[in-house]
C-alpha positions in Angstrom: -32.1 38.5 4.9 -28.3 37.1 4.3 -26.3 39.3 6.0 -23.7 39.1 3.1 -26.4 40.8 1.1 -27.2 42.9 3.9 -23.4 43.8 3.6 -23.6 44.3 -0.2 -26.4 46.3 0.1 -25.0 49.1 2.4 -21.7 49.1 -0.3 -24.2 49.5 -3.2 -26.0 52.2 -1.7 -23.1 54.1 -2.2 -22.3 53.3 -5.9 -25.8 53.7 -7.4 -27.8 56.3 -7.6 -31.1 56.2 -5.1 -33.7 55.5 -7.5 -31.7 52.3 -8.9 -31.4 51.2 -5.3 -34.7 51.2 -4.0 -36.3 50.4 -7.3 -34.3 47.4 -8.6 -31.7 46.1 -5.3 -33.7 47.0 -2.1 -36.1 44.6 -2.5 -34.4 41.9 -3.6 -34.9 38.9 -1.2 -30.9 36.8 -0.7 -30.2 33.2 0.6 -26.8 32.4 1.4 -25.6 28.3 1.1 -22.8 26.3 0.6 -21.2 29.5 -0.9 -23.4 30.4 -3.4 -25.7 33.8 -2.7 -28.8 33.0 -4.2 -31.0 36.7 -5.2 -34.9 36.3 -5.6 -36.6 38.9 -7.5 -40.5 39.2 -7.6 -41.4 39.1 -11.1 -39.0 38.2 -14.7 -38.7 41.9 -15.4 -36.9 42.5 -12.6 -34.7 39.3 -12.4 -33.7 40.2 -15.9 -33.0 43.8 -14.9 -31.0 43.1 -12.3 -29.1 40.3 -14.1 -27.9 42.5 -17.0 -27.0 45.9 -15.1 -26.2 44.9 -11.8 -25.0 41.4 -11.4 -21.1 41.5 -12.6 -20.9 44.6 -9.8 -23.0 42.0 -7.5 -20.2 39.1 -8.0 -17.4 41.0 -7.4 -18.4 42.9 -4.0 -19.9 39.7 -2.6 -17.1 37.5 -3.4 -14.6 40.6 -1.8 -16.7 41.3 1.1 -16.6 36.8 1.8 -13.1 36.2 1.0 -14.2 33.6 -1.6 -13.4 34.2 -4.6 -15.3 30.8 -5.6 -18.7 32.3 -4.7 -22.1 31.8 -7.1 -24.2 34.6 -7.6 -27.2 33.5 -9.2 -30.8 35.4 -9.8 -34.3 33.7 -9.9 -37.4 34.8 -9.7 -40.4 33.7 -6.4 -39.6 34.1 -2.7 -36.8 33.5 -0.8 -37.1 29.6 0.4 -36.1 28.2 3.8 -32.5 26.8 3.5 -33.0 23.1 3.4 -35.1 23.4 -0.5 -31.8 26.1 -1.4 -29.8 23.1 -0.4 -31.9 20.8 -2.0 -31.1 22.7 -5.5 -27.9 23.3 -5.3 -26.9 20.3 -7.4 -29.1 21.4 -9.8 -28.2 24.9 -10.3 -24.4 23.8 -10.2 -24.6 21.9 -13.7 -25.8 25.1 -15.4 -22.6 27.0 -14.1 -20.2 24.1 -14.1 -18.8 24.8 -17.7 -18.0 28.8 -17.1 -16.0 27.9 -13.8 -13.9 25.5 -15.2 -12.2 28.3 -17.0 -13.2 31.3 -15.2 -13.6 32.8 -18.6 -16.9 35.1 -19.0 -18.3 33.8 -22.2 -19.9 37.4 -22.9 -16.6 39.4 -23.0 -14.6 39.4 -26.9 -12.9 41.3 -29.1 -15.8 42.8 -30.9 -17.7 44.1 -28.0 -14.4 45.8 -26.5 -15.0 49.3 -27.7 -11.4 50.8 -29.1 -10.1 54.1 -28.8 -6.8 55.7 -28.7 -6.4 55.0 -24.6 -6.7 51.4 -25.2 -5.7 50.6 -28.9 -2.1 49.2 -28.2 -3.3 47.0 -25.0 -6.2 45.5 -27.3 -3.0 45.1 -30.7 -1.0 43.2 -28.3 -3.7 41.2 -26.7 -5.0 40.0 -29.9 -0.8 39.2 -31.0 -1.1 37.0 -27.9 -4.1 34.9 -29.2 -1.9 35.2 -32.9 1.3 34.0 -31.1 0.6 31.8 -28.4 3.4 30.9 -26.0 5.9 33.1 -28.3 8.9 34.5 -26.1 8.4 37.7 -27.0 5.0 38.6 -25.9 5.2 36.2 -23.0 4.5 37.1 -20.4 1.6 40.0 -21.7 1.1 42.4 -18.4 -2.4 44.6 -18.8 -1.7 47.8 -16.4 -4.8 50.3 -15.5 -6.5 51.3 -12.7 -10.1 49.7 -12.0 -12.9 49.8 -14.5 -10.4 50.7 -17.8 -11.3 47.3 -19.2 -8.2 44.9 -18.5 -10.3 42.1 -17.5 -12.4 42.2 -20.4 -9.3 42.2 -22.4 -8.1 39.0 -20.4 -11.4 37.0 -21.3 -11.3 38.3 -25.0 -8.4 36.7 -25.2 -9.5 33.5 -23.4 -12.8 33.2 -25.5 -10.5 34.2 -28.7 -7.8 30.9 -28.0 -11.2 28.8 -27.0 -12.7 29.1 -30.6 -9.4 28.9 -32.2 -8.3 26.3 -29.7 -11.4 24.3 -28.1 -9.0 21.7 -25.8 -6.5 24.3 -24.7 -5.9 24.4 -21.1 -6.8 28.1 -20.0 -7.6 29.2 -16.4 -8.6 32.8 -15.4 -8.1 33.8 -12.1 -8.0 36.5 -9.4 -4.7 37.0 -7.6 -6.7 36.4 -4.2 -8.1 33.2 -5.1 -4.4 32.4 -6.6 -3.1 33.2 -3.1 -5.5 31.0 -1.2 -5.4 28.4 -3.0 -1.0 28.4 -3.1 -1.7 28.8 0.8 -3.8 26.3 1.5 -1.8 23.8 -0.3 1.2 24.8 1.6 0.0 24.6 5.2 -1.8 21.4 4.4 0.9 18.5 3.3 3.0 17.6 0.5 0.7 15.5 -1.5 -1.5 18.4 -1.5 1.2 21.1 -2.5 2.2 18.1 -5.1 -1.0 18.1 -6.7 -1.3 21.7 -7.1 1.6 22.3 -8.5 0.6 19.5 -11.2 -2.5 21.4 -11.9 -0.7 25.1 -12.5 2.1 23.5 -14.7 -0.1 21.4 -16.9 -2.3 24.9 -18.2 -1.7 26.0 -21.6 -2.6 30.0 -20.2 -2.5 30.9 -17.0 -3.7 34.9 -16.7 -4.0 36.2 -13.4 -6.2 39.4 -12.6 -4.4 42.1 -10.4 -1.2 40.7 -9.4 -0.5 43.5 -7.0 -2.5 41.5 -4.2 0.1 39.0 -4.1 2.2 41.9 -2.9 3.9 41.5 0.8 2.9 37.3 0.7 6.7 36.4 0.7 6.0 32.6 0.4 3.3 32.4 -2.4 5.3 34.9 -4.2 7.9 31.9 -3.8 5.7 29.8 -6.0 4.5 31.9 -7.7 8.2 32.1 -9.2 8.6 29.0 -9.4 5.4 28.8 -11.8 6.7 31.0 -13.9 9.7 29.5 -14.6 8.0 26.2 -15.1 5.4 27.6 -17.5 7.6 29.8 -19.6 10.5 26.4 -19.5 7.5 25.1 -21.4 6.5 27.9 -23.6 3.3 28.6 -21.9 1.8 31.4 -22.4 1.6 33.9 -18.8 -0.8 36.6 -19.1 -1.3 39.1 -16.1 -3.0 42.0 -15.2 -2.1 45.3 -12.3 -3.1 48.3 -11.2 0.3 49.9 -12.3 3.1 49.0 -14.2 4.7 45.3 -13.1 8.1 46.7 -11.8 6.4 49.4 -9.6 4.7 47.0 -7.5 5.8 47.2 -4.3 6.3 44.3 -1.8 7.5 42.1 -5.2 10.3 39.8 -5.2 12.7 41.7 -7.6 13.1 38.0 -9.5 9.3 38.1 -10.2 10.0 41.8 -11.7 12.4 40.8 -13.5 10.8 37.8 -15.2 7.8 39.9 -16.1 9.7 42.6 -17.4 10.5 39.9 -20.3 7.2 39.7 -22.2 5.4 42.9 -23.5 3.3 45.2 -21.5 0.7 47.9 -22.0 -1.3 50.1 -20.1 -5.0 51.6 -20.6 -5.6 55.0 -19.9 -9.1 56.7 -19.0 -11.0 57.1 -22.3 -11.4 60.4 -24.6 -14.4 61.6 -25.1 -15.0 60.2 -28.4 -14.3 56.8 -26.8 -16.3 57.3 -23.8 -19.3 58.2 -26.4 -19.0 54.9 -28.3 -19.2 53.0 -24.8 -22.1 54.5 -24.5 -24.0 54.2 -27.6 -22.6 50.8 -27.8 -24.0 49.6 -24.2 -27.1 51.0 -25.1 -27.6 49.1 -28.3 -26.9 46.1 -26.5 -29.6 46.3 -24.2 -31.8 47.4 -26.9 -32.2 50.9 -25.9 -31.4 53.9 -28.3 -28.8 56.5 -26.5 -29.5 59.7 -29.1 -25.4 61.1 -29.6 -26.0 64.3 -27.9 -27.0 62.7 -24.5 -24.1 60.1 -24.8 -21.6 63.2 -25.5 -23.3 64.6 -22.3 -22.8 62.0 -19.8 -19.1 62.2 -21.4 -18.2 65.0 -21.1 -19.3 64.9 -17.4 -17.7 61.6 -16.4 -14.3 61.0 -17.8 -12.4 58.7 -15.1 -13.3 54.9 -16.4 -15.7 52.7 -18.0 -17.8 51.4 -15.0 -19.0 54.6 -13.9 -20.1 55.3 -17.7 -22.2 51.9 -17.1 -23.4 53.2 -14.0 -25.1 56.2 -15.6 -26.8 54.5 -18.0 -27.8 51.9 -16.2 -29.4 55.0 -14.0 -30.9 56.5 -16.5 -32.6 53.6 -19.0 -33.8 52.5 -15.0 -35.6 56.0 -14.9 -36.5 55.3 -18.5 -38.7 52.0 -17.5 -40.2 53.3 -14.3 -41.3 56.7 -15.8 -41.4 55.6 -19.5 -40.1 59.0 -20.6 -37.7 59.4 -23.4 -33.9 59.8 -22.9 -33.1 63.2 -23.3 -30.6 65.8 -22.5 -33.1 67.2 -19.7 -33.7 63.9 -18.3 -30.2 62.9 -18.1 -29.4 65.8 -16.4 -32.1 65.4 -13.7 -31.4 61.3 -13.0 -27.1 62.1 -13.1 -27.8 65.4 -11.2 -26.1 63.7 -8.3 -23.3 61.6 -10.0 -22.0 64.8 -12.3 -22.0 67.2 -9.0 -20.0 64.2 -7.0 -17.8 64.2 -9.9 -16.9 67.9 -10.0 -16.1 67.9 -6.7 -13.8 65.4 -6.7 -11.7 66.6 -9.6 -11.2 70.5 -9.2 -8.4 72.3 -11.2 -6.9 73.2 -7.6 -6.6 69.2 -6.9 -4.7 68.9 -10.8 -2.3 71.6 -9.4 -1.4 70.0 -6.5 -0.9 66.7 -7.3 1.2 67.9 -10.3 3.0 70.3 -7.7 3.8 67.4 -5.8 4.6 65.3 -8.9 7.4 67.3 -9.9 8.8 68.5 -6.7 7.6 72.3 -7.0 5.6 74.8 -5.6 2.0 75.3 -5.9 2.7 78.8 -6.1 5.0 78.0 -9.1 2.4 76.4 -11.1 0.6 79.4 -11.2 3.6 81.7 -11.5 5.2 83.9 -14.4 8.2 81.6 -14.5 8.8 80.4 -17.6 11.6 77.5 -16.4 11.3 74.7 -17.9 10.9 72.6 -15.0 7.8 75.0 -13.8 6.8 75.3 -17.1 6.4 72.1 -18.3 4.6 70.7 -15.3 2.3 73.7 -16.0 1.4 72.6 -19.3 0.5 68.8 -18.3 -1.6 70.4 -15.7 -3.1 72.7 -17.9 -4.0 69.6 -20.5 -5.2 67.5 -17.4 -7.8 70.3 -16.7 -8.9 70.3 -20.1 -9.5 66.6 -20.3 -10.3 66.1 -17.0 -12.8 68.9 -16.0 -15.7 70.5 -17.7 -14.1 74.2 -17.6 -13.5 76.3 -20.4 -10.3 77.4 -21.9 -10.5 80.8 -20.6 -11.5 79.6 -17.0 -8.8 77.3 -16.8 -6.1 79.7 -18.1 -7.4 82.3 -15.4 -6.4 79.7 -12.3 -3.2 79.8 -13.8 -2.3 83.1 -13.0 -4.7 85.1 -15.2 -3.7 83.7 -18.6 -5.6 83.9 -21.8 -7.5 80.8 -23.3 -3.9 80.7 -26.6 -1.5 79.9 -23.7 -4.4 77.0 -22.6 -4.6 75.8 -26.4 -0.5 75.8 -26.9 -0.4 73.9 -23.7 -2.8 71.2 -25.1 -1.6 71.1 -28.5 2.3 70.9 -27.2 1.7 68.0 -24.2 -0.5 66.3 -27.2 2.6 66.0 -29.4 4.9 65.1 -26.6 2.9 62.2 -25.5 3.6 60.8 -28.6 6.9 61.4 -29.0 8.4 61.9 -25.3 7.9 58.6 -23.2 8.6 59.7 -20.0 6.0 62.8 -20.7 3.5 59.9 -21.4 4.1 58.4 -18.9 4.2 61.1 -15.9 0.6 62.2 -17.4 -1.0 58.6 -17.7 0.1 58.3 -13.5 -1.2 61.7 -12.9 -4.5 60.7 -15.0 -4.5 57.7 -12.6 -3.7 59.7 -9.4 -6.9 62.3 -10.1 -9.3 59.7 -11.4 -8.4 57.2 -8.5 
């Protein structure tokens, strides 16, 4: 066995449930050659199985665990062969993949299958300006800011595939911040001609966007270029689109000027999904692979898992998996027996007594003050965002959350809700202190 797959193994036991490991990844047979980590599965069910539930979360870990952001995953079906016949077809199997990699862009990600909600309806408006007003100062540079699994990157190759069919010869390159750095590094500690011809390749794109920015952090002399790129591109009126894992200015270990330049454009963050929204992903995911995901098991496995889209993927993915093997219907009952696991892991990681303490420590007060009679505002209002962070975030009822706030009734809960609600909308620094405290808890 590869030992990159042995490696991606031992991280994916981790993330998925143990009936999708040792049903659909454990057996898998790997190859590893000439960068590319070849998966062999031992009939077309399987191969397909794993390619449309498992293969995206595949790419990424093997590409972080080798530090090559360049790496091919690819599925097939047979037994593992010995490594001169992978080497042999590796000419072949590079012409099928040669047209995605010359952008980077997923051809599977748009517009239409990006399910909106209110957490994400401004960052999909302003992504879709961007493909209405291309290189335009005022939305250039677009930064996407959310923490993993909110759908930023899908936004970026919405936008891509968008320009593409409106656009077929535009210049567009997607790519990770770590295979940005590399490459800007490599050039520089090799010669001039090299760091020449780079350069030439960066400033003739039409987009540039850049997934998670924040790893160029602390990298003082790519962060030199990287400035200098931006200048060039934006001299030109090319449009800069970036993504981060928190707004563009709190980045730490980023050259103020980069800060500054970005802080030009438009930016927009994604929070965790509501409910409503977190049922739609469902459903929708489910009627793309064909399967039907009746409402009240989708409102279910949303109201149990609220942090981000992924791990909505991973429990249905889990349970359409249990699904095949046992050829039982989705229920409520089944759900509840294949999550078991994932909604107990879940409950334990967000408790109302975490919510308290990290808005204690938000706002500079006591613990003790949270769950005081003080009616302060600045113990009071910290109370109510932590009161409307237990309702969204855990599965407890009004009156059980008003009692770990010093024995209040389930109104006080409700005026809470309702009054952080209406703030958010009008009160930006409100939104903003609860979309960072969202982030904190669901990280």
């Amino acid at each position: 066995m590869s030992s990159l797959w042995a490696d991606c193994l031992n991280h994916l036991q981790s993330k998925v449930s143990s009936t999708d490991y040792s049903t659909w990844l454990r057996p898998l047979q790997a190859s590893f050659s000439d960068g590319e980590l070849t998966l062999y599965a031992q009939n077309q069910f399987v191969e397909k199985w794993v390619k449309d539930n498992f293969l995206s979360e595949i790419i990424d870990l093997a590409r972080f665990l080798s530090k090559n952001e360049t790496l091919i995953v690819t599925t097939r079906v047979g037994i593992r062969p010995n490594e001169k016949r992978a080497e042999a077809t590796q000419n072949a199997q590079q012409d099928s993949t040669t047209s995605t990699f010359k952008t980077g862009i997923n051809p599977g990600q748009h517009f239409d299958n990006f399910v909106q909600g209110r957490s994400n309806q401004l960052a999909k408006a302003v992504a879709q300006q961007v493909v209405n007003e291309l290189g335009q100062s005022h939305c250039n540079p677009l930064s996407l800011y959310a923490n993993t699994g909110l759908g930023k990157t899908h936004l970026l190759h919405a936008i891509g595939n968008a320009l593409l069919k409106k656009m077929p010869n535009l210049r567009i390159l997607y790519i990770h911040s770590e295979r940005f750095y590399r490459d800007i590094l490599k050039a520089i500690n090799t010669n001039s001609q090299e760091a020449d011809k780079l350069k030439k390749f960066y400033r003739s794109l039409d987009v540039l966007m850049i997934d998670d920015i924040q790893f160029l952090a602390d990298k003082p002399k790519v962060q030199e270029e990287f400035l200098h790129l931006l200048n060039a591109l934006f001299d030109q009126g090319k449009q800069v689109i970036l993504t981060s894992n928190v707004y563009p200015k709190n980045i730490e270990g980023i050259d103020p000027l980069i800060k500054s330049r970005l802080s030009c454009g438009i930016s927009s963050t994604i929070e965790p999904p509501e409910l409503e929204t977190r049922v739609a992903i469902l459903r929708k995911k489910a009627e793309e692979r064909g399967v039907e995901l009746l409402e009240d098991v989708a409102y279910l496995i949303g109201q149990k898992l609220r942090t981000h889209v992924r791990e909505l993927e991973g429990a249905l993915n889990s349970v359409i998996a249990w699904q095949t093997v046992t050829h039982r219907p989705i229920t409520i009952d089944m759900a509840r027996e294949v999550l078991r696991d994932r909604f107990a892991a879940y409950e334990q990681l967000i408790t109302i007594e975490n919510i308290q303490r990290i808005v204690a420590d938000h706002y500079n007060i006591k613990l003790a003050d949270i769950k005081s009679k003080s009616r302060t505002r600045t113990i009071a209002r910290p109370r109510q965002i932590a009161m409307a962070l237990a309702k969204e975030l855990t599965n407890h009822s009004l009156p059980e959350i008003g009692r770990e706030f010093g024995g209040r009734d389930h109104t006080t809960v409700m005026h809470a809700c309702k009054t952080i609600a209406e703030l958010r909308d009008t009160d930006t620094s409100i939104q903003e202190d609860y979309t960072l405290l969202t982030r904190k808890l669901s990280s």
